[in-house]
VOGU-3710 file (C-alpha; in Angstrom, 3 decimals, decimal comma):
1> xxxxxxxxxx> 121,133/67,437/122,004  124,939/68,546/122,046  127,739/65,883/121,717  131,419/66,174/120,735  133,685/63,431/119,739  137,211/63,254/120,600  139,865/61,944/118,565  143,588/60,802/118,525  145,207/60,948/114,970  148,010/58,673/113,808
11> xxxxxxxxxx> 150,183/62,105/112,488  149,690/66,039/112,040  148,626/65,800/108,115  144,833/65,567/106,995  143,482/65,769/103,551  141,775/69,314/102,881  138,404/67,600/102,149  138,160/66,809/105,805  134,389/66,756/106,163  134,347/64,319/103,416
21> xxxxxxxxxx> 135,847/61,545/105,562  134,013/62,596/108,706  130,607/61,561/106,470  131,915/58,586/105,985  132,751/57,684/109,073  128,876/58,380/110,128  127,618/56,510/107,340  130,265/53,845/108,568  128,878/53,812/112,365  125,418/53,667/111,589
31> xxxxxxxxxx> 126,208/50,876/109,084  127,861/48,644/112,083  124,971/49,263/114,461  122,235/46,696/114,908  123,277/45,427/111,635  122,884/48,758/109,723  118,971/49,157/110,410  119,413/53,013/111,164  120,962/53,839/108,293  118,284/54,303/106,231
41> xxxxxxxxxx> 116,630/56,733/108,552  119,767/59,428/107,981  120,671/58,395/104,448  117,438/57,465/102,509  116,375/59,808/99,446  116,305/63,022/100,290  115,123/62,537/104,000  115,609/65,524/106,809  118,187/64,806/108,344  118,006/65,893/112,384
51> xxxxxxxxxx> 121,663/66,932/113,357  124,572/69,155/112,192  128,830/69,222/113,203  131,647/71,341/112,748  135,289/70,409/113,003  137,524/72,317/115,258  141,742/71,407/114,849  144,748/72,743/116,579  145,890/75,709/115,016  145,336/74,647/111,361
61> xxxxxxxxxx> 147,582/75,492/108,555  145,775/74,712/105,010  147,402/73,973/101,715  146,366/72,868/98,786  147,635/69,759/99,103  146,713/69,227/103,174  145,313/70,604/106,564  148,608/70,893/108,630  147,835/70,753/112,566  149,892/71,099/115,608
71> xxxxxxxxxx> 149,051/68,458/117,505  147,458/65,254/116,122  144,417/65,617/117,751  140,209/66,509/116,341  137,098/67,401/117,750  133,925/66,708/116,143  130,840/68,570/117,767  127,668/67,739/116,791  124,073/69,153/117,440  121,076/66,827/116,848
81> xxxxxxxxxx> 117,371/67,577/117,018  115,800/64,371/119,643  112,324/64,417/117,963  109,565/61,971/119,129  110,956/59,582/116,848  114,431/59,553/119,229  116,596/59,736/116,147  119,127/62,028/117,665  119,481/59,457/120,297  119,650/56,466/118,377
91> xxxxxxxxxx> 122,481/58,715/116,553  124,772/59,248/119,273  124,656/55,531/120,947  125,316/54,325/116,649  128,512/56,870/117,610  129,457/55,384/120,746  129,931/51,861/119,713  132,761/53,261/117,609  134,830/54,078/120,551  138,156/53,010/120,869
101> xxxxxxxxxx> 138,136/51,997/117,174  140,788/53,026/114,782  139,009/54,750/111,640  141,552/55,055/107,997  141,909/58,537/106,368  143,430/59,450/103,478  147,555/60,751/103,376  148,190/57,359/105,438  146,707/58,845/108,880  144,045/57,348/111,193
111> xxxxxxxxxx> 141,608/58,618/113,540  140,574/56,710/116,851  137,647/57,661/118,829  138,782/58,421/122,208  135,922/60,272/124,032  132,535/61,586/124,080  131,096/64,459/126,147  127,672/65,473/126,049  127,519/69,310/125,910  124,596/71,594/127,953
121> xxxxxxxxxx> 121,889/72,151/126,054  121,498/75,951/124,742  117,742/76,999/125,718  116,023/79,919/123,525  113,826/81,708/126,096  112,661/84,373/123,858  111,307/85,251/120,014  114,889/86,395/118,981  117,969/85,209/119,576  121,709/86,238/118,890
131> xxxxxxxxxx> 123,753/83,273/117,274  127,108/82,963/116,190  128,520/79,734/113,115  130,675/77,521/115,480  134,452/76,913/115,273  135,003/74,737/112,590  131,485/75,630/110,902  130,398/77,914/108,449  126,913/78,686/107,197  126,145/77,580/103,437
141> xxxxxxxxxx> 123,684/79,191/101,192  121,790/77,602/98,553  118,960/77,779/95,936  118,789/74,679/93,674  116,620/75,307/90,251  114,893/72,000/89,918  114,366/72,999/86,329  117,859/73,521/85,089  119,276/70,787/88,089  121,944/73,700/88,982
151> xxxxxxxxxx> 122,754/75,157/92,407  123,322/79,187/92,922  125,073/79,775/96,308  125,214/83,082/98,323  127,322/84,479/100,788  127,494/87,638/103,120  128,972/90,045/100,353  125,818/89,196/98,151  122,861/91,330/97,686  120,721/88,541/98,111
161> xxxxxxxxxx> 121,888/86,526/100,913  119,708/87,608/103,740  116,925/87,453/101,529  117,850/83,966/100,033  119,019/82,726/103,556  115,694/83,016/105,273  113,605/81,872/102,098  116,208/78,681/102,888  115,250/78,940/106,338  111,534/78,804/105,708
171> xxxxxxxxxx> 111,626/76,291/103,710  113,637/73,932/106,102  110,982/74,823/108,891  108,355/73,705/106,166  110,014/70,034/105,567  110,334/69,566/109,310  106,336/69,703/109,895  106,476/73,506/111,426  103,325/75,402/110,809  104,579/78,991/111,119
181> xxxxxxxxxx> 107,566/79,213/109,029  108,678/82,956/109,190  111,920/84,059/110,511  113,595/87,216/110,094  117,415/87,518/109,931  119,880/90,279/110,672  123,792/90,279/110,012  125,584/91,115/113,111  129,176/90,385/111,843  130,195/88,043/108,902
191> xxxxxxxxxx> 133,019/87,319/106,880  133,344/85,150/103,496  135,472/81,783/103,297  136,002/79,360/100,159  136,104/75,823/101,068  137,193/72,280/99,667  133,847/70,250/99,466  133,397/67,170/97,582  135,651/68,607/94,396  133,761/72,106/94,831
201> xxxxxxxxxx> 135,130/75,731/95,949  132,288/76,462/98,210  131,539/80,603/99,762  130,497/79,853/103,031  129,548/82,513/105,509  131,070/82,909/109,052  129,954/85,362/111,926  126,898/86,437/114,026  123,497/86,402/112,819  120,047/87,480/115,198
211> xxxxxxxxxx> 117,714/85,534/114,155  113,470/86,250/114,974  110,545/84,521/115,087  108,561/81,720/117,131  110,647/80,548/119,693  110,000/76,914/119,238  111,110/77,560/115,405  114,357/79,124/116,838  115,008/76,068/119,075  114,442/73,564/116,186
221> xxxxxxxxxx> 116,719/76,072/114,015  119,640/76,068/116,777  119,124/72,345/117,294  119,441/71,165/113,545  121,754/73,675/112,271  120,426/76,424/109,328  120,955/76,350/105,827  122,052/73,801/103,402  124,455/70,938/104,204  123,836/70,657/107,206
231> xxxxxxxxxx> 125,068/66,937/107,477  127,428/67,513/105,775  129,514/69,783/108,099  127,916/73,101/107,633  125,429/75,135/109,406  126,135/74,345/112,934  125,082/77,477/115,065  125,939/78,673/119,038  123,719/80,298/121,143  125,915/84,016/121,934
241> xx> 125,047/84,725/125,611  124,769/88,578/126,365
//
């Protein structure tokens, strides 16, 4: 399931954490709905969560201090598995009832749900696919030592990333209940980017990735986004048609 969420903003300044406040204003819309019932099933523990979203601007200009746009406008586009469970449904009609509804962000600007488009569903037809990180997105890396409680991350211009990327990959597959787990990657084209996120300089990756293996892995994959933070703003991945 493919969504995006259009919003009018009260001026062109937005604080350079932006994913931050788009979090909250998830958590906030599944808090109103049927008196907050769904949140636990997205927020509990360490629970799988079923979508992804990138944020695309007009013509961005970042500081240290803010995201500068041209126009006070924001797109949110989201990807959500629908599972038996309808989860990815129940998350887009929690987003709905915030149309129209004027949301606070930080540097005294506002954001107010105008619109919602569902987006065509990208099909994988075949045991490898050619993907690109969407506009907005990037792909982040991670291997958390539950011994020392620290996190390692990787990008394209380490040794390790491909390596580390589809042990991440594997693993996610695992959690969501897949039997066959394997999946191969290849760098087509990527680039390195340092981000703001929740007081951390994160390396994400950006570019082109083919990814192989079963094809109903590769559909979940495209569906919920790949690697780490996922929910949080990272990982969302487009179909490249060719």
């Amino acid at each position: 399931m493919r969504f995006s969420l259009y919003f009018t903003l009260a001026h062109n300044r937005l604080p350079t954490e932006l994913r931050r406040s788009i979090i909250s204003f998830i958590k906030n819309a599944l808090t109103e709905a049927n008196d907050g019932r769904y949140f636990t099933s997205f927020f509990q523990n360490t629970i799988n969560k079923c979508y992804t979203f990138s944020v695309v601007l007009d013509k961005p200009v970042f500081s240290s201090e803010c995201i500068t746009i041209e126009k006070p406008r924001m797109k949110v586009s989201f990807s959500a598995t629908d599972e038996s469970n309808g989860l990815g449904r129940i998350f887009l009609n929690c987003l709905i009832k915030q149309k129209h509804k004027t949301y606070p962000l930080a540097l005294q600007n506002q954001m107010t749900l105008d619109r919602i488009q569902l987006e065509r569903e990208q099909k994988i037809v075949s045991d490898q696919v050619l993907v690109r990180t969407s506009p907005g997105g990037g792909l982040v890396v991670r291997n958390h030592d539950r011994d020392t409680n620290k996190d390692s991350y990787y990008c394209c211009d380490d040794a390790d990333f491909v390596t580390e990327l589809e042990r991440s990959l594997s693993d996610q597959l695992d959690r969501a209940g897949f039997k066959e787990t394997a999946i191969t990657v290849t760098v087509a084209e990527a680039k390195k980017v340092i981000v703001s996120h929740f007081g951390l300089k994160l390396p994400i990756t950006v570019g082109y990735f083919i990814l192989s293996g079963n094809r109903f892995t590769l559909q979940y994959l495209l569906d919920a986004g790949i690697g780490s933070r996922r929910s949080q703003g990272f990982g969302k991945i487009d179909k490249v048609q060719v």
